[in-house]
N, C-alpha and C positions, 0 to 999 in steps of 0.2 A: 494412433496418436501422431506419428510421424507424418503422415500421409496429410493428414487433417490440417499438422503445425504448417503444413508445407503450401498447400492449396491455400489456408489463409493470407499466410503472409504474403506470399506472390502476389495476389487479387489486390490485398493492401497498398501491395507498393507499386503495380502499376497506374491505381488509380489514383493515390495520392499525390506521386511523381507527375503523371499526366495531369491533373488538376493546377499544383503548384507551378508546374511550367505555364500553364495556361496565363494562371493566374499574375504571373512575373512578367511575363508579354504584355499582358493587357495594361498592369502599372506603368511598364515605359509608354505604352500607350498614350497613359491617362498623361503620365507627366509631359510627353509630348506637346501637349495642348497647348503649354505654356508657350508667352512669348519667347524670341530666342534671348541669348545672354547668351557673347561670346567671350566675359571677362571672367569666367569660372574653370580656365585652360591653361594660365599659366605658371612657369614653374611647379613641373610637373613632381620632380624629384622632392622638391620642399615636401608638395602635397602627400606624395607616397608616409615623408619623414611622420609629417602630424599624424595622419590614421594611424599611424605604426604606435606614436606616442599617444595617442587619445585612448587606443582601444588597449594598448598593455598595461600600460600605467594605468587610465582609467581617472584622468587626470581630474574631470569633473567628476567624477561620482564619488571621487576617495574624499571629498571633502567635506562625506557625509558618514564619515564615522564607517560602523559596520555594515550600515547597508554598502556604502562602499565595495568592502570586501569580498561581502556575499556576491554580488553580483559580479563583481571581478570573477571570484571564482566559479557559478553559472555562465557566466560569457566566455571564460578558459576553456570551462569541460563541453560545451556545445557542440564547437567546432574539432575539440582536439580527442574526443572518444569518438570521432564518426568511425574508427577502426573497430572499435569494438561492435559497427551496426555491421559491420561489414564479417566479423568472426560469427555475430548468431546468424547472417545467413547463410554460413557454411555449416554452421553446426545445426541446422535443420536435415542435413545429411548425413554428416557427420559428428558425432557426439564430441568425440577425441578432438574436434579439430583446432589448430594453431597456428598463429598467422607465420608463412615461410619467413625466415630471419627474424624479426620482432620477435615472435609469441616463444615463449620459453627465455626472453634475452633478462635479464635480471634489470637494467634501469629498466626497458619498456613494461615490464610487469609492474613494478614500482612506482611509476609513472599512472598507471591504468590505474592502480590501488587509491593512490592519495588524490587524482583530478577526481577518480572517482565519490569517492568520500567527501572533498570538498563540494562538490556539484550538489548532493544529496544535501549535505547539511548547510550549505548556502541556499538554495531554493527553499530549504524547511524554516530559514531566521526569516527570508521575505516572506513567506506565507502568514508565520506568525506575527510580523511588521504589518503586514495588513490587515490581518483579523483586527489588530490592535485599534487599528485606526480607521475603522470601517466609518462612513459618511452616517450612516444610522448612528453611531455613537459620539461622531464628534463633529457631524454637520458640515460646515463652510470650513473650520480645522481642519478638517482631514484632506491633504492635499489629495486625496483620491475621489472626493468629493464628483460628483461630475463624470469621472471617468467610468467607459462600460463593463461593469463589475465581472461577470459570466466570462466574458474575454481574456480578463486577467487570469481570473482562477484556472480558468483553461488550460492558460498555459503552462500556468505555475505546477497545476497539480499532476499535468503532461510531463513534467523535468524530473516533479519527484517520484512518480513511477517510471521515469526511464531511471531516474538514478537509482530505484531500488532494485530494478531488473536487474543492471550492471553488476552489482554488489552479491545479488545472491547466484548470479552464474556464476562468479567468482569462487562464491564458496561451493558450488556443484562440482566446479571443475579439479579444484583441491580436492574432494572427496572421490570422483571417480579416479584421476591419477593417482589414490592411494597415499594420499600425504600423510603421515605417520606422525611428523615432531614440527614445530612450529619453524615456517621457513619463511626470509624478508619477504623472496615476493608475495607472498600473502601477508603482507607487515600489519592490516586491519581486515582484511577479510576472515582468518585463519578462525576466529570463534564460529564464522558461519560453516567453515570445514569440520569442525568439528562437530554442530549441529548434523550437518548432512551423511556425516562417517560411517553409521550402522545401518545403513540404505542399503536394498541390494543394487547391482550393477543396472538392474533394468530398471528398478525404480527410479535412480540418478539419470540415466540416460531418457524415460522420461520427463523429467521434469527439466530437464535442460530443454528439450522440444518445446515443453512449455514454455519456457520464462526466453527463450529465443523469439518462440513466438508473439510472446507478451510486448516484449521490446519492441520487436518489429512492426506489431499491429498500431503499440500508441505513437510510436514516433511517425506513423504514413498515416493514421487516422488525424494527427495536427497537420501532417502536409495537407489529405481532404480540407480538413477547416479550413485555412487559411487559404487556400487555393478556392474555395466557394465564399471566399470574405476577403476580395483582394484591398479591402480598407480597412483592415483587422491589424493597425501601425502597432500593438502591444507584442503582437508575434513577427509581422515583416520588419519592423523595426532593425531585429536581426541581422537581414543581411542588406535593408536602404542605407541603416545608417554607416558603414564605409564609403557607400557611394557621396551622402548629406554631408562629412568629414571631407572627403575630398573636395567636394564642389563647394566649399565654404566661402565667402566673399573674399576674407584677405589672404591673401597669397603665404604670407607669413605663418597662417596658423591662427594668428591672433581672433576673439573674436567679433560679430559685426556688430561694433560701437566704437563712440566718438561721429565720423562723420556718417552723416546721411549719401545712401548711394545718389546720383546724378539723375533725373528726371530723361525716363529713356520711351521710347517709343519702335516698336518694333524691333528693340536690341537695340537702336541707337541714342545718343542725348539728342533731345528736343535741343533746337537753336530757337530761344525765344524770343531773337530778334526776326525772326523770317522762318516758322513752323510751318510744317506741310500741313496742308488740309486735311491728309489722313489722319492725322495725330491723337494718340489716345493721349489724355492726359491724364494720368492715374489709374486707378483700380474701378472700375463700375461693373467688369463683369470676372469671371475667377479665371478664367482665359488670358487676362491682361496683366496676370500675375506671371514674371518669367518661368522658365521649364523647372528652374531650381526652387523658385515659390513651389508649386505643386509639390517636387520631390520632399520641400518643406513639410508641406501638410500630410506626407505620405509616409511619413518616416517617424513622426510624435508617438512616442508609446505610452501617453497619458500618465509618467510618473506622476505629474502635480506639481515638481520643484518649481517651477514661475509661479504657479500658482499660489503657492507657499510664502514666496516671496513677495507677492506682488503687493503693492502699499494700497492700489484699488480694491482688490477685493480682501485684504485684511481689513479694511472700515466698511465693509457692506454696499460696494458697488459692485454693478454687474460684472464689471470685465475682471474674467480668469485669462489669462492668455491660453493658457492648453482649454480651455471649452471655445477659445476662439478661433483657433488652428484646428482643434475638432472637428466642429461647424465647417471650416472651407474645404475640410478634408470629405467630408461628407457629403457636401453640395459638390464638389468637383468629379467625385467619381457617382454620383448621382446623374450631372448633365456630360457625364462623358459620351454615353452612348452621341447623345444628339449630333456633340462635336467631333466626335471621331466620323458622324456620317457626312462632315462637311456643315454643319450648324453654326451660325457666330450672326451678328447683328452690329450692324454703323453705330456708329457715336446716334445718327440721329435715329438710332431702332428699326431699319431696315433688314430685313432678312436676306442672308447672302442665297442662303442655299434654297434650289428648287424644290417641290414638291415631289420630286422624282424618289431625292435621295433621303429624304424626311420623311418617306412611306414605311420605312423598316423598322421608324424609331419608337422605343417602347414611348405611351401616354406620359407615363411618370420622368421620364427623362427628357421631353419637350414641358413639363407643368413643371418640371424644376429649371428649365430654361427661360422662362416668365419672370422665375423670382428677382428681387430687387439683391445686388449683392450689401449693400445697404439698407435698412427699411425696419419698420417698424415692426410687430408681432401681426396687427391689424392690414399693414402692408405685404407680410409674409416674407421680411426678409431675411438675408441670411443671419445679417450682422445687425446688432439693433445700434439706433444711435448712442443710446448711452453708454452703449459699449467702446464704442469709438472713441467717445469723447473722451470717456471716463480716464484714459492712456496721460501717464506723466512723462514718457518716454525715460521713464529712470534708470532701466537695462538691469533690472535685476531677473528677469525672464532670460535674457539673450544669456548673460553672465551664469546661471544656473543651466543651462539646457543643456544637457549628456553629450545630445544629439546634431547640438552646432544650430538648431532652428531661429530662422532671422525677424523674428518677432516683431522688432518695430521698424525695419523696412517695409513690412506687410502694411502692417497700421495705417506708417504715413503714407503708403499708396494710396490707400482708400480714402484716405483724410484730405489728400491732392485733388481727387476727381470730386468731392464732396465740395468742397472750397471753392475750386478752379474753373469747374461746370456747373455743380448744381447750386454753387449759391447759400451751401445748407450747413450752417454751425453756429454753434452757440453766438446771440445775440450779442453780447458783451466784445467777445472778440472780436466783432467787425469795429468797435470804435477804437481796439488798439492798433488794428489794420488801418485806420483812415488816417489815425495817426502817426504814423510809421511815414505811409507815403508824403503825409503832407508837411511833417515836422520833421520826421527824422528820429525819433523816442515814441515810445508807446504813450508818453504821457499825453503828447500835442502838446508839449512845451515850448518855446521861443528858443533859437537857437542861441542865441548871448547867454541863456540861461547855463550852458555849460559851464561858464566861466566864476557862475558863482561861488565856487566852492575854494576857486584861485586867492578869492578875494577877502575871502571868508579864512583861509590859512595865511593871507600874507596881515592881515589887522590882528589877527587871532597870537601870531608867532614872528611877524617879519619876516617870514619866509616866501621868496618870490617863485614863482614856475614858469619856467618857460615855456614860451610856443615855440616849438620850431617851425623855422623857414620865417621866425617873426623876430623872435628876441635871439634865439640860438641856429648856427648853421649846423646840418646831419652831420658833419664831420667830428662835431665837437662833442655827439650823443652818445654815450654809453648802452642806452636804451629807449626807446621810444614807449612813453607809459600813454597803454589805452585806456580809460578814463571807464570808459563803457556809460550808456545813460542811465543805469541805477546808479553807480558812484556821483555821477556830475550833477543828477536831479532829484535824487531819492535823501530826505533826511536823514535817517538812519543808515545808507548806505553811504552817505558822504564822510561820515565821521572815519569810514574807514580810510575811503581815501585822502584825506589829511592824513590819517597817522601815518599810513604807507608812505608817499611825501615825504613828511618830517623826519619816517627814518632812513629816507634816501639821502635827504638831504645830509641829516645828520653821521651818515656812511661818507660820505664825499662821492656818491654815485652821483655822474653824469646823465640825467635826463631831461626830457621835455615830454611836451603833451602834443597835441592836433587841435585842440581846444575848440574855436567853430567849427572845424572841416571836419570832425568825428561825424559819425553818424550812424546808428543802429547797423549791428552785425547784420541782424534777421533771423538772428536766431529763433525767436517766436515765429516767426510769420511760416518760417522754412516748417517747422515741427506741427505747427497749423494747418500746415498742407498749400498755403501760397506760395508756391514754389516762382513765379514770375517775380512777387516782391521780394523772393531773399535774394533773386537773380539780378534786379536793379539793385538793390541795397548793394550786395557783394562786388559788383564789377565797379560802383561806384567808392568803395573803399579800398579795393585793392588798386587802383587809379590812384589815387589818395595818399596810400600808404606809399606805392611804386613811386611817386614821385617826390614826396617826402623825405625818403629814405635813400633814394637816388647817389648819393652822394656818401650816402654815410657808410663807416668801412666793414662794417658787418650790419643787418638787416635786424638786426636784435628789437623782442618786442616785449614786455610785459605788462600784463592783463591781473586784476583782481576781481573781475566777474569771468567762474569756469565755464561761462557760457560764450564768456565774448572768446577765450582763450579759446575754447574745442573748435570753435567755427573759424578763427584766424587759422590758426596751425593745423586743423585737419581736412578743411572744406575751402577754403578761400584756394589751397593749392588747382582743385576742381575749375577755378575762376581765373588762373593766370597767379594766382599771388603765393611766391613761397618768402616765409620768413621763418625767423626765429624768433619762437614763441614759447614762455614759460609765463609759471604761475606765480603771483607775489608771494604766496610762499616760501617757494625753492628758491627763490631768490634770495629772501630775507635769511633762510638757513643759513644759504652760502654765506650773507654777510656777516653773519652771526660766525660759520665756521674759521671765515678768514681774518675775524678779532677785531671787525670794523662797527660791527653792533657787540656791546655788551651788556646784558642784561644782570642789573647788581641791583636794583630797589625789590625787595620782595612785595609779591602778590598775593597774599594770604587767600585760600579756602579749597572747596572740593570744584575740582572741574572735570567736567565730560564733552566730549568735543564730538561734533555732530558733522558727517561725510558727505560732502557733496556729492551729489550723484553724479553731476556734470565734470570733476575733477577727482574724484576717486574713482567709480565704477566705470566711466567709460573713457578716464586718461592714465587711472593707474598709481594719480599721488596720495597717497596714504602717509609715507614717515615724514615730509617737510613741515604739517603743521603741527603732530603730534611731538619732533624731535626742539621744534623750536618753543613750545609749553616746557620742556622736560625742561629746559634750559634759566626758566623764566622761575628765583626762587620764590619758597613759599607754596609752588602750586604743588594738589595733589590730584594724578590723574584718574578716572577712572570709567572706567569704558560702558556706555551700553550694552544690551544684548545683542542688539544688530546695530555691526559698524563693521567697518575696513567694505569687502566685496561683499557681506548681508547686509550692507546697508538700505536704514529704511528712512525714505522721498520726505522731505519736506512737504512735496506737494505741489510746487512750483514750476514744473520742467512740463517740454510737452505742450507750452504756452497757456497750463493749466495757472499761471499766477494771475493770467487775464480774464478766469474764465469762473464762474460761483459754483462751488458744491453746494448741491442742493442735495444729496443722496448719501443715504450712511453717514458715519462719522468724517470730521475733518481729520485729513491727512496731518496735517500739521499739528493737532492735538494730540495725534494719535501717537506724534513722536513725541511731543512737549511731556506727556504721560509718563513716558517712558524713560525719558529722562529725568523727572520728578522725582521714577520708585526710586533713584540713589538720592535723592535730597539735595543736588548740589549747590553753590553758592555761586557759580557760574556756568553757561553753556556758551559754548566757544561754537565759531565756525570759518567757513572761508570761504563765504559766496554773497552775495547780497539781497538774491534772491532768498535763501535758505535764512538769512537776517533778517528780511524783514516775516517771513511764515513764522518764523520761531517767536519772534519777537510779537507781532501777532497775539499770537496762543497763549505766551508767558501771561500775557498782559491781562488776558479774559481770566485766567487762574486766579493772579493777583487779586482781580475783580471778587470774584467766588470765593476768597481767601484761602485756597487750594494749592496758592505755591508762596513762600517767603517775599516780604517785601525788598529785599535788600539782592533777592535773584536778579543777576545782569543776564543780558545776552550780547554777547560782545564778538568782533571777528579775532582772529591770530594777530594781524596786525596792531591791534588796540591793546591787546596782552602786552604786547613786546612794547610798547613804544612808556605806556606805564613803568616798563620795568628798565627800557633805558635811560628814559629822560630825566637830568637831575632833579630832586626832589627841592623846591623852595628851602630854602633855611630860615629860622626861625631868627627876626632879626634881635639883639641883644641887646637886652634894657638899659634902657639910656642910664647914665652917672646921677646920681641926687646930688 
């Protein structure tokens, strides 16, 4: 039995070992491939700090309740029982045997007992987690949906025979040493000692041989697998993801949302005034995805939480982001052979490499280099267009990812070279694109037309606004209010911007506008993948702002579109332009906190207030609109199911508000639903974008008689300014 335990296990483990090394080689390989990226190096100590917090804390996965936990404690016991693989391969010789200093020390036994225990019965709640939720049962629900099932289980059921191994050597080892009366360090093993007690000595000492062996065998038979499946992210996962944690875009920890990374080419930014000829612009092949995209697609262990999340494929469109990161993960170590022999091809599809070094490469890995990384089913491509498009850039994938995966940097790569070169996007949004460049708004509206809403509040109220550098100098500005083109040109978004106005005015804040000289962020065009148009928009508004502002003694700026606000304060710095930039929210809190707005008329009924994705999920403000409702009497608040960080898209982001759903249900219905099941008598928000989608939806309801007629959709701003502005008094009956 010895002999046999022993010959096995060796064979095991240098095959598995050798395999796995192999296998780990070839991934840096693969990720290799990648362009370079030399901004994934700095502040090296932060980096260390976040992995340390990611992986102990487990900071995104605890936010999922028990699975959480569970996995906390399978990712604890993984790495922190590798002593224990290291005791059964001494006791394949030695029954007795104990590790010098540890083995007999009262915490280390302790310690062995309870990771041990938890490892077993965290691996047994995920396994039963996912029986539960198998894709046969609950279809496009099951965030497992998709993912490749065999692989999972593999694993899963590999942990729970090592943690059963663990546990019952445990209790062999109690019984050969004679244990007698119940001792801590067997604090939960001790029933299985008592099991094994009436064994004789030979019989205990084999079966130690065994369950050593046992251990031994499945833990190097998962190194085989995975080391013969070096794209198997459900098990490498494991040890890419410290590496994906460390190399994460922000420096800080924080993660990649808000701004869009910089249009880079070979590791450097394209200068789109004078591009070199070589210049990749965007994603066309998976090779143009940097080394850290790769590591990206290499490190996904298909939980499904994006997918879960995602507002596309909860209404019945293609895109899952984890079958999307799948897919590049698949095709990349698919065309790696080719590219490791020197394979790659020009912008204009010429072939670098000779025939020389093209002779060794398998068929399937030159016929996966053919494929379009964009392209149809019929075209054979990796990524389908609808997939593409189908993207709100909402960042509820980036914000759920365990693993730190940059989800829609990927996107808008491919959406860049789709736009930028092929010419190839939804039809609709070329006439927001014409417009842009030639108006300056998506609408093509006439540039005086900003002014209307000026005119529209000063007949409305007698309230005047100034231009600066026209009516007011920057010295005199508190704040410089960016209007944005849905505030200045959007009906329903204009009401906001009067209110906001009226209660600046009515604050004694100091502001003006830009009023002509505004001009589209680009925030569409840039998420669209035109990266040249956000690039002229951007350096022509930070020009704008820079000289505007010039003079004025802080740089102060606020935004009531979270779109124009993310692209001033996170992307414009990209362009030369730093300012200070908040949202009219925060702002109006603050005036609210500092007794300049008081809100005293109540607002009678039930409200739910709905998260911009643009200003919640990827800037972080969640308490400024909900604290400034609380404030506002009369109202009662009351939350949907997904809000704060699960917030679910209006539908608008992504430059998805230019572009028709034709597929599945509308996103914006899909939240207007969901907001129904409380019955409110208002839905609140603070975007204008997400104003007019809601507003939208409401209105088709109405239609249907599906939702009350007396349902508003209203911003925060329009809340408060009801609730400060004095109420008319009722005049007193004349004397008879």
């Amino acid at each position: 039995m010895q002999l046999a335990a022993i010959v096995i296990s060796l064979v095991t483990f240098v095959i598995g070992t050798a395999l796995a090394a192999r296998a780990a080689m070839y991934i840096y390989k693969v990720v290799r491939t990648g362009a370079p990226d030399s901004t994934r190096f700095g502040e090296p100590a932060q980096r260390v700090k976040t992995v340390a917090t990611e992986f102990f804390g487990h900071t995104r996965m605890n936010q999922w309740g028990v699975v959480g936990v569970a996995h906390w404690c399978v990712a604890i016991g993984f790495f922190s029982l590798l002593l224990t693989l290291l005791t059964a391969f001494f006791q394949l010789f030695n029954a007795d045997f104990v590790l010098p200093v540890l083995g007999g020390w009262l915490p280390y036994e302790l310690f062995t007992e309870l990771v041990g225990t938890m490892t077993t019965l965290g691996i047994a709640i995920l396994i039963v987690i996912r029986l539960l939720s198998l894709p046969s049962k609950s279809g496009r629900k099951s965030r497992f949906s998709g993912s490749i099932a065999w692989q999972a289980f593999y694993v899963e059921y590999t942990i729970l025979g090592i943690g059963i191994c663990i546990m019952v050597l445990r209790g062999l080892e109690g019984a050969l040493t004679h244990v007698g009366s119940y001792e801590p360090k067997y604090l939960i093993s001790y029933p299985l000692v008592l099991a094994f007690k009436g064994l004789s000595h030979g019989t205990l000492v084999n079966l130690i041989y065994l369950f050593a062996m046992l251990k031994i065998t499945v833990s190097f038979a998962w190194a085989t697998t995975i080391g013969i499946n070096p794209s198997m992210g459900v098990a490498w996962h494991r040890f890419l993801a410290f590496f994906n944690i460390y190399f994460k875009r922000e420096e800080d920890g924080d993660v990649a949302l808000g701004a869009l990374r910089p249009m880079t080419s070979g590791g450097q930014p394209i200068d789109f005034e004078d591009p070199a000829e070589d210049a990749v612009f965007g994603a066309s092949q998976v090779e143009h995805f940097s080394w850290k995209g790769i590591l990206d697609f290499s490190t996904c262990t298909e939980c499904g939480r994006c997918q879960s999340q995602c507002p596309a494929w909860n209404t019945g469109k293609p895109l899952s982001p984890k079958l999307l990161i799948m897919s590049l993960r698949e095709h990349a170590f698919a065309k790696a052979p080719y590219l490791l022999a020197g394979g790659g091809k020009s912008m204009e599809g010429e072939e670098r490499a000779t025939s020389e070094q093209l002779a060794g490469v398998p068929a399937a890995a030159l016929a996966e280099a053919e494929r379009p990384l964009v392209g149809t089913a019929e075209e054979g491509g990796v990524i389908d267009p609808d997939v593409l498009w189908s993207c709100t850039t909402c960042g509820a994938c980036v914000e759920q990812c365990p693993v730190d995966i940059e989800h829609i940097d990927h996107i808008v790569d491919m959406r860049r070279y789709q736009v930028m070169i092929e010419s190839s996007f939804p039809t609709e949004a070329g006439t927001m694109l014409k417009n842009l460049e030639n108006k300056g708004n998506p609408w093509g509206m006439a540039t005086k037309a900003r002014l209307d809403w000026v005119k529209e509040l000063k007949k409305e109220t007698g309230i005047e606004v100034p231009v600066i550098g026209e009516d007011i100098e920057p010295a005199e500005v508190e704040y410089l209010y960016w209007v944005g083109c849905a505030g200045a040109l959007e009906d329903r978004a204009k009401k906001t911007t009067k209110a906001f106005a009226e209660l600046l005015h009515t604050a004694g804040v100091k502001f003006a506008i830009l009023g002509k000289e505004e001009s589209c962020t680009g925030d569409s065009a840039r998420r669209l993948g035109n990266e040249f148009l956000f690039q002229m928009l951007g350096a022509q508004n930070v020009e704008t702002l820079n000289a505007a502002l010039e003079d004025a003694p802080l740089k102060r700026i606020v935004a009531t579109c979270p779109h124009c606000f993310n692209t001033i304060a996170n992307e414009y710095p990209q362009l030369g332009g730093h300012f200070e930039v908040i949202h009219h929210t925060q702002l109006l809190q603050h005036l609210i906190d500092e007794g300049k707005l008081v809100p005293v008329n109540p607002v009678e009924g039930l409200i739910t207030y709905h998260d911009p994705c643009y200003l919640g999920r990827h800037n972080k403000v969640y308490s400024p609109p909900r604290e400034i409702m609380d404030k506002v009497p009369g109202l009662r608040q009351q939350e949907m199911h997904r809000h704060k960080e699960r917030g679910f898209c209006c539908g608008a982001g992504g430059a998805r508000m230019w572009m028709e759903e034709r597929i599945g249900k509308r996103i914006n219905t899909e939240r207007v639903d969901e907001a129904l099941s409380l019955n409110p008598d208002i839905v609140s928000t603070a975007c204008p974008f997400c104003l007019v989608m809601l507003s939208d939806s409401v209105n088709g309801k109405k239609n249907e008689g599906a939702a009350k007629e007396h349902l508003k959709v209203v911003d925060v701003a329009q809340l408060l300014l009801d609730s400060v502005k004095a109420q008319p008094t009722e005049p007193e009956p004349a004397e008879v």
